[in-house]
VOGU-3710 file (C-alpha; in Angstrom, 3 decimals, decimal comma):
1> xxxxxxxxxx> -66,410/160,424/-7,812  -68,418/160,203/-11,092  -70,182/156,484/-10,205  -71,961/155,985/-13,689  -72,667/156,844/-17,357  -75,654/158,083/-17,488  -78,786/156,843/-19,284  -82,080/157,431/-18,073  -84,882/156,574/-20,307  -85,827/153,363/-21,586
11> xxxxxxxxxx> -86,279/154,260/-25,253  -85,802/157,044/-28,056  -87,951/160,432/-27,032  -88,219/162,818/-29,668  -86,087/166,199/-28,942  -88,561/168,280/-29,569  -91,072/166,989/-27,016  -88,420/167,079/-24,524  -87,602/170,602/-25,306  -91,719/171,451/-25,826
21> xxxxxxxxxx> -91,996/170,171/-22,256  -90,210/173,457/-20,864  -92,405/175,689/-19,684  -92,090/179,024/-22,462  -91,700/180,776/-19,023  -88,985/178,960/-17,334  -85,642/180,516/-16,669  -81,921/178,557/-16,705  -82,470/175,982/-13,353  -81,205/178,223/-10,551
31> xxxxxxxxxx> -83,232/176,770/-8,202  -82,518/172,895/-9,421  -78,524/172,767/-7,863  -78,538/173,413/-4,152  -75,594/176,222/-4,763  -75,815/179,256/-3,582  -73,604/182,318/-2,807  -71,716/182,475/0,450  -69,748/185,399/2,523  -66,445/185,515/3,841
41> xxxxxxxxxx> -67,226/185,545/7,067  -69,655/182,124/6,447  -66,634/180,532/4,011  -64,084/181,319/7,603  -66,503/179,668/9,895  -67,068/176,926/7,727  -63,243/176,021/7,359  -62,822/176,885/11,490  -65,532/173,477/11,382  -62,707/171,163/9,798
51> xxxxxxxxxx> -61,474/170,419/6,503  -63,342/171,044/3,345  -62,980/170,508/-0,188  -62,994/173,665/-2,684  -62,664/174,251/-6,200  -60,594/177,588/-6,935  -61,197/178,686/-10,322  -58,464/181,479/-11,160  -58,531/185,069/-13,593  -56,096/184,110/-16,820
61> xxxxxxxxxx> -53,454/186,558/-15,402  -52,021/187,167/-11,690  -53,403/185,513/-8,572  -57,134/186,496/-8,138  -59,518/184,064/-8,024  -62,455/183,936/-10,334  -64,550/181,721/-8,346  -64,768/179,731/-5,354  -66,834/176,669/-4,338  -66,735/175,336/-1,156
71> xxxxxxxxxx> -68,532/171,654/-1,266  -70,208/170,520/1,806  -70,679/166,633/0,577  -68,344/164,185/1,317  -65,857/164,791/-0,922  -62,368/165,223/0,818  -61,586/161,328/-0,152  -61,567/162,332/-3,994  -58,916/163,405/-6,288  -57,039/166,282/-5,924
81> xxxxxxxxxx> -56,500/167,920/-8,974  -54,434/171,206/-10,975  -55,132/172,152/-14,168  -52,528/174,900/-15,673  -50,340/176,087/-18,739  -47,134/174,668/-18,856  -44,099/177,247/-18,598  -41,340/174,617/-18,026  -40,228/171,057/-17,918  -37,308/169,892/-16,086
91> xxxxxxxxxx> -36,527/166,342/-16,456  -33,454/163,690/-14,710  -33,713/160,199/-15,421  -36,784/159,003/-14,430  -37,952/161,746/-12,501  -39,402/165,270/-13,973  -41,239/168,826/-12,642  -43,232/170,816/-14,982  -43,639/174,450/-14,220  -46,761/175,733/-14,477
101> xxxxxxxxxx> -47,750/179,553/-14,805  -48,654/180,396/-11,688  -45,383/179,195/-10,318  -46,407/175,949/-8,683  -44,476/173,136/-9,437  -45,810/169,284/-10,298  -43,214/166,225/-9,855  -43,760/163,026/-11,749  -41,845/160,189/-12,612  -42,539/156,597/-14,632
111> xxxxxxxxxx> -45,174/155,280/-11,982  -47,235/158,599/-12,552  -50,004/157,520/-15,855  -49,983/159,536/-18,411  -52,586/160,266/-20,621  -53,046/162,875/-24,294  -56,065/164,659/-25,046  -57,891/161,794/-26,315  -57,149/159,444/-23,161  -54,876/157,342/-25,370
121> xxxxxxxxxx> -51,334/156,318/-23,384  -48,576/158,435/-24,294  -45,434/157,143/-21,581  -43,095/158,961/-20,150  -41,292/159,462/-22,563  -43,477/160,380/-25,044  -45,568/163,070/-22,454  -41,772/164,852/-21,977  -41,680/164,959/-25,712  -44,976/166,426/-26,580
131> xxxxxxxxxx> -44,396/168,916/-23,471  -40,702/169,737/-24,716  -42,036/170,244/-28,851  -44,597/172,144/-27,834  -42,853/174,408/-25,364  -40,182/174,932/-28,356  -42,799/176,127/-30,757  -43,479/178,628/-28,217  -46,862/177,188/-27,110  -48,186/176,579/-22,831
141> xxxxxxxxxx> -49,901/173,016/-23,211  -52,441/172,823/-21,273  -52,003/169,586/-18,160  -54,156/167,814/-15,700  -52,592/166,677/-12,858  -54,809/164,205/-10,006  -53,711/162,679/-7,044  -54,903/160,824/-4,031  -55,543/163,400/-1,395  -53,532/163,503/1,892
151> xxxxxxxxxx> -55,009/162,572/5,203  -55,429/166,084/6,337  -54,902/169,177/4,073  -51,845/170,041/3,129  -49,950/173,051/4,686  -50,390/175,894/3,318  -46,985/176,799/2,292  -45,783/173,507/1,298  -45,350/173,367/-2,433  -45,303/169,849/-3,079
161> xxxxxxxxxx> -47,710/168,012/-5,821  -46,336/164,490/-7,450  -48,742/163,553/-9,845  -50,090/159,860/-9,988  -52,195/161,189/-13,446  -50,824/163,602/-15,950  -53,174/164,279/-18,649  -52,733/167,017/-21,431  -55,787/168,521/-21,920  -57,742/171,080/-23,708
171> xxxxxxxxxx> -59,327/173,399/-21,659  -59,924/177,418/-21,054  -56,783/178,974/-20,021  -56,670/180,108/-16,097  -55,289/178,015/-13,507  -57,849/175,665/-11,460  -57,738/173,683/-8,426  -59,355/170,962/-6,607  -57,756/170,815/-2,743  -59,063/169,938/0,437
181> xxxxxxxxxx> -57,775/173,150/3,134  -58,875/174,368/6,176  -58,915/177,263/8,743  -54,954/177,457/8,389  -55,504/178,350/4,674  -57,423/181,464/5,202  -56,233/184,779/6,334  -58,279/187,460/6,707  -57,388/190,916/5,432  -57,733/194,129/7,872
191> xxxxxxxxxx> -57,116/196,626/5,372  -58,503/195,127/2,087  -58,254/195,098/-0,639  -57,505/191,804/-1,078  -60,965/190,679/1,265  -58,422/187,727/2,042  -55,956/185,241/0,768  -56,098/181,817/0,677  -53,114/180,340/0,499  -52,498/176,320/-1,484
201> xxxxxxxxxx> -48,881/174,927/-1,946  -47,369/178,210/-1,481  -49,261/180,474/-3,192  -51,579/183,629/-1,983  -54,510/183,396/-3,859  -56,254/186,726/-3,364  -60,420/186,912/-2,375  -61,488/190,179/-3,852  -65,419/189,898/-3,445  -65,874/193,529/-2,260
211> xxxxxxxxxx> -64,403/194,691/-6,009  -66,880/192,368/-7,314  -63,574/189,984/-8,722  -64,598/186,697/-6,993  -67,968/184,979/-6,396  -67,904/182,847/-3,170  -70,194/179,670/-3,728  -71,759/176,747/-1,570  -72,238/173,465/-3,188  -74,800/171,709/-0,363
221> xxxxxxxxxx> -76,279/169,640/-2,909  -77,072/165,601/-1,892  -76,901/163,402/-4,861  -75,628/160,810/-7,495  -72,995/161,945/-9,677  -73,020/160,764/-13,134  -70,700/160,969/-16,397  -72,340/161,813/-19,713  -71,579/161,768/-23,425  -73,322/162,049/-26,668
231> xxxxxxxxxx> -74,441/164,798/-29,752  -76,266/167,942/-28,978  -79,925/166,877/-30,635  -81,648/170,387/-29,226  -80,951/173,271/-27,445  -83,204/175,792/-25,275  -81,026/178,659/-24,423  -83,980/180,529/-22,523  -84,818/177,330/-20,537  -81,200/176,872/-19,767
241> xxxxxxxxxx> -81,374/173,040/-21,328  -80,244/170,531/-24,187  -81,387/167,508/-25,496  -78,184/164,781/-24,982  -78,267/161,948/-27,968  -76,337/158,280/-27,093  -76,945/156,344/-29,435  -80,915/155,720/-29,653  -81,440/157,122/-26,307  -82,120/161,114/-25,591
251> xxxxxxxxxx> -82,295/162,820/-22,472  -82,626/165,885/-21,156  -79,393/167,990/-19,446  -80,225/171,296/-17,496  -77,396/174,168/-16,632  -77,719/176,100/-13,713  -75,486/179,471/-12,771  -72,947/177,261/-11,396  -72,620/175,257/-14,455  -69,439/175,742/-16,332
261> xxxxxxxxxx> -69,484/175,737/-20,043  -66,823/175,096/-22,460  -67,079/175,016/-26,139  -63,750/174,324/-28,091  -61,716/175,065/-25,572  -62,977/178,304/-24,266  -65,238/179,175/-21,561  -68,846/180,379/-22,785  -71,760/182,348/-20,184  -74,551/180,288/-21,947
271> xxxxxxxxxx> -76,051/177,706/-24,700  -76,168/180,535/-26,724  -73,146/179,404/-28,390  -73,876/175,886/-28,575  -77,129/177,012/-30,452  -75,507/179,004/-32,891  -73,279/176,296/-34,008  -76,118/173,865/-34,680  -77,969/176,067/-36,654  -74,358/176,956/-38,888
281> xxxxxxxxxx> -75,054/173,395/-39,437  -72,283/171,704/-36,997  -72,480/168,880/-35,123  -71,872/169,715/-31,361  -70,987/166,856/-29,409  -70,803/166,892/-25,503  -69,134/165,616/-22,768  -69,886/166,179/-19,025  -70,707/165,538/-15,247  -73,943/166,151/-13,669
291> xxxxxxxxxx> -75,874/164,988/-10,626  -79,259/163,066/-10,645  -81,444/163,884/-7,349  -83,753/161,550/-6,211  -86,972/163,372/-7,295  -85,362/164,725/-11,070  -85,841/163,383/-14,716  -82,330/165,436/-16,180  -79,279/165,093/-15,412  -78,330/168,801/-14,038
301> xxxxxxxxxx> -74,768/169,837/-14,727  -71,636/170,447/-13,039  -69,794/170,747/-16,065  -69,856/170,257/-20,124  -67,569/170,209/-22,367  -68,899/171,328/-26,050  -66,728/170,484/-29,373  -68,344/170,850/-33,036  -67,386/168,864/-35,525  -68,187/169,360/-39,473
311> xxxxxxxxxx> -67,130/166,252/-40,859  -67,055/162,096/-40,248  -64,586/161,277/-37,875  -62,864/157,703/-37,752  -63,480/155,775/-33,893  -62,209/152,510/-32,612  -64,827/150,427/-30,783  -64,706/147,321/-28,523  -67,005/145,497/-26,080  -69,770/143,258/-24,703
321> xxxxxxxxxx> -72,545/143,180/-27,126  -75,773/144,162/-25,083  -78,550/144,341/-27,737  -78,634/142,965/-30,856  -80,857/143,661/-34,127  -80,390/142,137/-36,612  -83,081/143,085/-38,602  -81,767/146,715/-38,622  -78,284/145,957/-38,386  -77,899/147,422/-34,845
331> xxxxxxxxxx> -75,701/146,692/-32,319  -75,341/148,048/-28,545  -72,381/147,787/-26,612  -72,367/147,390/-22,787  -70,074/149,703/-22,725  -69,786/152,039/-25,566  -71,564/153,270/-29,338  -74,357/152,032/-30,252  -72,558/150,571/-34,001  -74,800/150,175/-37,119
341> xxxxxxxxxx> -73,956/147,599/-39,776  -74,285/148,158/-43,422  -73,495/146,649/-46,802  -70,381/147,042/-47,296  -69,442/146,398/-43,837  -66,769/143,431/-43,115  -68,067/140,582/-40,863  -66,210/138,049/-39,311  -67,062/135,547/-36,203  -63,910/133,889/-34,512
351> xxxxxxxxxx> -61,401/134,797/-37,369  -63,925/133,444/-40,029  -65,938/136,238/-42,229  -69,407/135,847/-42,052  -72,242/137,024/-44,634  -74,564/138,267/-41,887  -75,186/138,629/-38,174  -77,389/135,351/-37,955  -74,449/133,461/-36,221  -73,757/136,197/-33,759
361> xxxxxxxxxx> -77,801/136,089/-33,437  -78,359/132,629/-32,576  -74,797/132,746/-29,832  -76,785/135,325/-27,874  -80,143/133,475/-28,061  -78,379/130,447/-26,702  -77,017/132,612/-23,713  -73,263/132,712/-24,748  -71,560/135,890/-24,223  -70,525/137,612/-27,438
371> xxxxxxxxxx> -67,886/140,285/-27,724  -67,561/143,049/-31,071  -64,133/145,166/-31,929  -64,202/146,855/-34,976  -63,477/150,396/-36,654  -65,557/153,058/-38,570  -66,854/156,323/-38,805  -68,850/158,839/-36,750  -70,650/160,798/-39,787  -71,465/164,561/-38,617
381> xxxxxxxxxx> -74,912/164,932/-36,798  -75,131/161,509/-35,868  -74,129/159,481/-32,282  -74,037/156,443/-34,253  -70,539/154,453/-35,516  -71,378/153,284/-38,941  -68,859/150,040/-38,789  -66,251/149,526/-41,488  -65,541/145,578/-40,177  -66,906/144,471/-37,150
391> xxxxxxxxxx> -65,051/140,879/-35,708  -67,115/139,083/-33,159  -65,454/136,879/-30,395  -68,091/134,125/-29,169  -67,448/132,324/-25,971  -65,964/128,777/-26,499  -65,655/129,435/-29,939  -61,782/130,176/-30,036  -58,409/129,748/-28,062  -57,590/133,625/-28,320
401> xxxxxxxxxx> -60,128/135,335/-26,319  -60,386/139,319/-26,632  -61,811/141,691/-24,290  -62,875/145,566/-23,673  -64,890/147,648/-22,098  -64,694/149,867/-18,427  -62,346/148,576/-15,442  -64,641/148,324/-12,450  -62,249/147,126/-9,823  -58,526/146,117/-9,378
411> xxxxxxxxxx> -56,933/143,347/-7,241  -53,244/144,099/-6,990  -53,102/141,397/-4,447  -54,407/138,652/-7,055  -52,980/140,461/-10,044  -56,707/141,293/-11,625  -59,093/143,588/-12,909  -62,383/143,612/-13,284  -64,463/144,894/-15,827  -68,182/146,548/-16,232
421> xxxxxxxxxx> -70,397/143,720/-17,545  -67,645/141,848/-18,174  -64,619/139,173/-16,988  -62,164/139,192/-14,659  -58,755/139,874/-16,021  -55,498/138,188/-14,899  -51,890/140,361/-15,562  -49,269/138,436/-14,915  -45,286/138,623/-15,699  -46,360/137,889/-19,596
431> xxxxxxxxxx> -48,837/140,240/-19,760  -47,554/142,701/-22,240  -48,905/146,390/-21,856  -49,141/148,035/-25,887  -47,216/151,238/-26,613  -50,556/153,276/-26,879  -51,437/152,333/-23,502  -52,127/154,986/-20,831  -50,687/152,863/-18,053  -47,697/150,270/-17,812
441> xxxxxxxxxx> -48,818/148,388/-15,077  -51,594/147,053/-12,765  -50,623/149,899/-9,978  -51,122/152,194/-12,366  -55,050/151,365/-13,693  -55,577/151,063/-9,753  -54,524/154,502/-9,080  -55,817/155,612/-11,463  -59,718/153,751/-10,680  -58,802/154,703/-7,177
451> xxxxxxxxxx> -59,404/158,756/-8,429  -62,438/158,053/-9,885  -61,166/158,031/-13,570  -63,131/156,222/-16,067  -60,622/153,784/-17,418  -61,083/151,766/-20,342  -59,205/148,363/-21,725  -59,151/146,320/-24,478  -56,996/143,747/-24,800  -56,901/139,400/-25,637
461> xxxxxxxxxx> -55,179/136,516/-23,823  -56,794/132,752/-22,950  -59,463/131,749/-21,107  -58,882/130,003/-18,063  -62,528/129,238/-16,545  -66,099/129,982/-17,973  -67,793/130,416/-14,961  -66,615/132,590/-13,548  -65,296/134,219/-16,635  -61,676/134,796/-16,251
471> xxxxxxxxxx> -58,981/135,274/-19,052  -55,318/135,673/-18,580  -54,119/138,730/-20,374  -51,739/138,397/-23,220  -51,640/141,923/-23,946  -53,860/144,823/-22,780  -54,152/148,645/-23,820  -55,777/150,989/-21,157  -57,309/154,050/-21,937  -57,939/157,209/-19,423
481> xx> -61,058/159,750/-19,229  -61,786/162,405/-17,299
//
C-alpha cells in the first residue's frame, strides 16, 4: 500500500548540488533495493512455504513471461491487480466482461469504480462507451483492473476476476499481474523448454529462464512505501538518479535494475531517455512509487512514470491552505500544487472579490482554517500552478462550506469520510455525487481506499459542528490515482 506522498526535505536544494553529490564513480543503485535474482528451484521452495505475492510482467505477444518478482514483505492483503489490452466488451444490463488479449476475462458491473486516464469519474456507462468507440476505431485500450484479494490464492484454473476498480490507463503494452499463488500454481517442467509454468486464472504462463526469456527476482526489501509526483529538475543517467521538483521542494529519486521505467507510454532501459528530452527542451514530469529505508535520504524506485510536455497545460486545484505568503504571492496546499498568485489573477473570499490576500492572511494568523479552489495553468518547466482566480472559503465566514483534498478513512457505518488535514464528511440520502465523479457512492471511495488508491474529493455542503469539523455533503466529486 503506498502510505504517503512523499516530501523529504525541509526547503528548496539546488539540483545541481544534489546531482554534484553523486560520486563521478557511482553506478545506477543496485545495491540500494534488497532485490536480487532467484532460481527456480528457490522460487518452488519458497511457494511450498505458503502463499506469496508476485508480480508477472509478460512479453507483448504469447504467454512467456518477461519478468517475475516474488515479494517476501507482507503484501498478500493488497490489491490484486491486471493490466491488459482490451480485445472485447460484452455488456447485459448492468453487468459487463471485457476480454483482454491474453484471453482472461474481467466482470464488472455499476458497484465496480471506474476511473479514465486522468483519474476523473467516467460511470458505467460512459467506461462501456469509451471501451466500445475505441474498440470500433480498431484500437486495444489499455485497462487496470484492482480488487481485494481472496483469503487464500485463487485456484489456479479458475478464471474468475470482478473488478471493484476499472481504470483505463496508459501504459506499455504486455499483459501484467499482481496475484497472490502458491505451490499449486507452479509446475515444474521435466523436459523443458518451458523451465515451468505457472498457471493464474486459467492461464499457463511459461518460465523460460534457461533461454534467457525470463528473469526470476526477489523483492526482500523492509520499508515505507511512498507515492511521488513532480517535474524532472536534473537527471544523472550514469548515477542512475533524478532530481524530483514539487513545488519549492526537490529531492533526490534513485533507480535500481528492478526499477521500471516508462516514458510516454513505453517502457525505456534507462534515464537516458528522460535526459534527452530535457535537453530537446521538454518538460518531463514524473509520477511514481518508491520506498524510503530507515537509513536513506532518496526515495528509491519501484516504478516511474515519465510524460513530457511542451506547452502550459490548464489544472483544477482545491484544498487546505498550508502556507501562506503573501509577500510573494505563494500559496501551499495540504494537499496539492504549490499555486502562485499574480496580477491579473481573480480573488475572491466567501463569494466577495478581494484586492489582495491580506484577508486570507490575517484568517490564518487568527487560527481559522482557510480553504482555496481555483483554476490555472501549469506553464512548461515549471511545478508551479500560476492561478487564473483563486476563491477562498474561511471558516465561519459563510453558510456554503466547500471542501477538497485526499480521503483518509471511510465510515460506511456512520455514512463519513475523512479527509487528510482536513474534516469529516457526512453523505447522506441528499448527498448528490457529480457526473465527473469516479465513484457513485460511499462503498465505492471505501473500496476503493481499502486498495490503497489515492482518492481525492472536492465537494461543498453545511457545516454542522466546528470542533470537530464536520460538514454534511451537498454534493461531492471523487477522483482516483494510481
Amino acid at each position: 500500500m503506498i502510505r504517503s506522498l512523499v516530501r523529504l526535505t525541509a526547503g528548496p536544494v539546488l539540483a545541481a548540488a544534489l546531482l554534484a553529490s553523486c560520486s563521478e564513480t557511482t553506478g545506477p543503485a543496485e545495491g540500494l533495493l534488497q532485490v536480487r535474482g532467484m532460481s527456480l528451484d528457490e522460487m518452488g521452495r519458497r511457494f511450498g512455504g505458503g502463499a506469496a505475492r508476485v508480480e508477472i510482467t509478460m512479453r507483448q505477444s504469447g504467454l512467456v513471461a518477461q519478468r517475475i518478482v516474488v515479494k517476501t514483505g507482507d503484501e498478500l492483503g493488497e490489491p490484486e491487480a491486471l493490466v491488459g489490452s482490451v480485445t472485447g466488451i460484452a455488456v447485459e444490463g448492468d453487468r459487463g466482461t471485457l476480454t483482454l488479449a491474453l484471453g482472461v476475462e474481467i466482470t464488472f458491473d455499476v458497484e465496480t469504480a471506474f476511473a479514465g486516464v486522468e483519474g476523473d469519474g467516467v460511470g458505467f456507462d460512459g467506461f462501456v462507451a469509451s471501451v466500445t468507440e475505441a474498440l470500433s476505431l480498431g484500437r486495444e485500450p489499455r485497462v487496470k483492473a484492482t480488487r481485494r484479494p481472496p483469503e487464500a490464492p485463487q485456484a489456479p484454473d479458475d478464471p474468475a476476476f470482478h473488478a471493484g476498480l476499472l481504470r483505463l490507463v496508459d501504459e506499455p503494452a504486455g499483459a501484467r499481474f499482481v496475484l497472490n499463488v502458491d505451490r499449486d500454481n507452479l509446475t515444474i517442467v521435466d523436459q523443458p523448454p518451458p523451465d515451468a509454468i505457472l498457471t493464474v486464472l486459467g492461464l499457463g504462463l511459461e518460465i523460460r529462464v534457461s533461454e534467457g526469456l525470463t528473469q526470476l527476482i526477489l523483492d526482500e526489501d523492509e520499508r515505507h512505501e511512498v507515492a511521488f509526483e513532480g517535474l524532472v529538475g536534473g537527471v544523472r543517467v550514469d548515477a542512475g538518479v533524478f532530481v524530483l521538483v514539487h513545488g519549492e521542494r526537490e529531492f533526490l529519486v534513485r533507480v535500481a535494475d528492478g526499477t521500471r521505467l516508462i516514458l510516454n507510454g513505453d517502457e525505456i532501459e534507462s534515464l537516458a531517455p528522460v535526459a534527452r528530452a530535457r535537453e530537446a527542451g521538454l518538460a518531463v514530469a514524473a509520477v511514481g512509487e518508491g520506498v524510503v529505508r530507515e537509513d536513506g535520504d532518496a526515495v528509491l524506485a519501484l516504478v516511474v512514470r515519465f510524460r513530457t510536455r511542451d506547452g502550459s497545460e490548464d489544472v483544477r486545484f482545491g484544498g487546505r491552505v498550508r502556507e501562506l505568503d503573501v509577500g510573494r504571492g505563494i500559496i501551499v496546499l495540504a494537499e496539492g500544487p504549490v499555486v502562485k498568485v499574480g496580477a491579473d489573477t481573480r480573488l475572491a473570499v466567501n463569494g466577495e472579490p478581494v484586492e489582495s490576500l491580506a484577508r486570507v492572511a490575517e484568517a490564518m494568523d487568527a487560527g481559522r482554517a482557510v480553504y482555496a479552489f481555483g483554476e490555472g495553468t501549469v506553464e512548461a518547466g515549471s511545478d508551479v500552478v500560476l492561478a487564473a482566480f483563486v476563491r477562498f472559503e474561511i471558516d465561519g465566514g459563510s453558510d456554503r462550506v466547500e471542501f477538497a483534498g485526499r480521503v483518509a478513512s471511510v465510515n460506511l457505518e456512520a455514512g463519513t469520510f475523512t479527509l487528510i488535514e482536513g474534516p469529516t464528511i457526512q453523505v447522506t440520502g441528499e448527498t448528490v455525487f457529480a457526473e465527473r465523479s469516479a465513484v457513485t457512492g460511499l462503498a465505492g471511495v471505501a473500496e476503493a481506499v481499502a486498495q490503497g488508491l489515492a482518492v481525492y474529493v472536492e465537494g461543498s455542503g453545511t457545516l454542522v459542528t466546528e470542533e470537530p469539523r464536520v460538514i454534511a455533503a451537498a454534493i461531492v466529486a471523487f477522483r482516483i490515482a494510481d
